[in-house]
C-alpha positions in Angstrom: 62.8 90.7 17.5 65.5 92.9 17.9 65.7 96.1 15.6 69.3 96.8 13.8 69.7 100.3 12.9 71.9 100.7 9.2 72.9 103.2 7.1 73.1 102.8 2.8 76.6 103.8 1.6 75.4 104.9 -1.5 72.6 106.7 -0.9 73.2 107.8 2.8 70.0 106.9 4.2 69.4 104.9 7.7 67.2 102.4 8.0 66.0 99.7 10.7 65.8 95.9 10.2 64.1 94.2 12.5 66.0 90.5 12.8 65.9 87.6 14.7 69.0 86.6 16.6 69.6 84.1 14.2 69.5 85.6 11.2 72.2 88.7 12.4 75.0 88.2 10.3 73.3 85.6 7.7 70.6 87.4 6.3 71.8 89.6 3.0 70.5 93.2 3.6 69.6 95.8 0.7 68.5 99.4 1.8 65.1 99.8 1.1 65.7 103.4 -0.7 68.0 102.2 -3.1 68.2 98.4 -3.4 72.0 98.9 -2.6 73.9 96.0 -1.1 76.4 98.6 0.2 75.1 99.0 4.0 76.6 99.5 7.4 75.5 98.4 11.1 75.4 101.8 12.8 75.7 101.1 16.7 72.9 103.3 18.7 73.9 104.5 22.4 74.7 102.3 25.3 72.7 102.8 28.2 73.4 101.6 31.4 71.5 101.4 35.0 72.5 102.6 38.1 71.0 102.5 41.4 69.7 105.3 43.2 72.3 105.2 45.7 75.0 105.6 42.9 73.2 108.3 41.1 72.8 110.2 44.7 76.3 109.9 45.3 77.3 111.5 42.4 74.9 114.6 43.1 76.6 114.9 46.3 80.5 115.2 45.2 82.1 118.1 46.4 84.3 118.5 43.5 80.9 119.2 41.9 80.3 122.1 43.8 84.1 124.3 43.4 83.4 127.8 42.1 79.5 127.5 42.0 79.2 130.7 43.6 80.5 132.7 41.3 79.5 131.1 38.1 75.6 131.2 37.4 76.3 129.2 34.2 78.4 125.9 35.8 75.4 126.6 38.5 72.8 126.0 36.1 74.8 123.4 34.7 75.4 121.4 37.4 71.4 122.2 38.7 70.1 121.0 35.4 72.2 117.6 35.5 71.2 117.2 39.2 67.5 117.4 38.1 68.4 114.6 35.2 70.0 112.4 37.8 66.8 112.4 40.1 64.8 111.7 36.8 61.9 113.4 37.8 60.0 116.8 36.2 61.3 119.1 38.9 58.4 121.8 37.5 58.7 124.7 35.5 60.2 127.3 38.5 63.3 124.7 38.4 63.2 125.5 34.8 62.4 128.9 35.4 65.3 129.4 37.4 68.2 127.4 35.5 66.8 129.4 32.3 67.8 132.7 34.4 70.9 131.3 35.6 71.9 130.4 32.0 71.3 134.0 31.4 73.8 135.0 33.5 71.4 136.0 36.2 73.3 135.8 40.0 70.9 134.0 42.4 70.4 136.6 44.2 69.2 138.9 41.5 66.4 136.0 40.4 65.1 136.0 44.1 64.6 139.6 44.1 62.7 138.8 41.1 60.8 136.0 41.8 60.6 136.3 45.5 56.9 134.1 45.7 58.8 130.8 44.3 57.5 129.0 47.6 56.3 125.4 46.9 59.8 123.9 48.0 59.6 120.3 47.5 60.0 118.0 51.1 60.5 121.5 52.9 63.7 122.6 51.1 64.5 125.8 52.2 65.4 129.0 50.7 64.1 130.8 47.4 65.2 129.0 45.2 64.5 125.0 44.3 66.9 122.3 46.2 67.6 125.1 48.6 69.9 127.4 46.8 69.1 130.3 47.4 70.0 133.3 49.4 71.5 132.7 52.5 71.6 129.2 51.9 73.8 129.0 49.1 76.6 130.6 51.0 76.5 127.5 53.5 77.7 125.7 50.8 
């Protein structure tokens, strides 16, 4: 059965109802805090699927990229939605890194200190993860 999130007018609370398609809209709802007749449908977030393709052509945009290089914060920004779109745990150096970047951190001052990071994922060069690093990131 599909759940129906509400919230109680009166009292403020939200709640979840659990209806079948054919009782939406017939069935008289009370919140269960109050007893109140008083309640409202609240509409939960829309999600929608994209293919891979899709998702990988938005990484690559180059309107995403403008001004990178000077920004550590958009940087991090745009690192940390690339790692949503590949909906994978990228590990905690990727974490690591966009934590620094946030910080203000240029990426050359977080290879100097972490110069180890190694473990690049399919061979991606450069110190820091998905290649941006060093002498890399000024290719872009």
């Amino acid at each position: 059965m599909p759940t129906y999130e509400y919230r109680c007018l009166d009292c403020k609370r939200r709640f979840e109802v659990y209806l079948s398609y054919s009782q939406y809209g017939k069935q008289k709802l009370n919140c269960p805090n109050c007893n109140s007749e008083l309640v409202q449908r609240l509409i939960g977030r829309v999600r929608f699927a994209r293919s891979e393709e899709s998702r990988l052509e938005n990484m690559v945009d180059p309107s995403n990229l403008a001004g990178l290089e000077d920004d550590p914060k958009a940087m991090a920004h745009m690192m940390r939605q690339m790692g949503s779109e590949m909906g994978e745990e990228l590990g905690p150096e990727f974490d690591e890194v966009i934590d620094r970047l946030e910080a203000g951190q240029s990426p050359e001052e977080i290879e100097e200190a972490i110069p180890d990071m190694g473990g690049m994922p399919d061979g991606m060069p450069g110190g820091m993860p998905g290649g941006m690093g060093g002498e890399d990131f000024d290719d872009l």
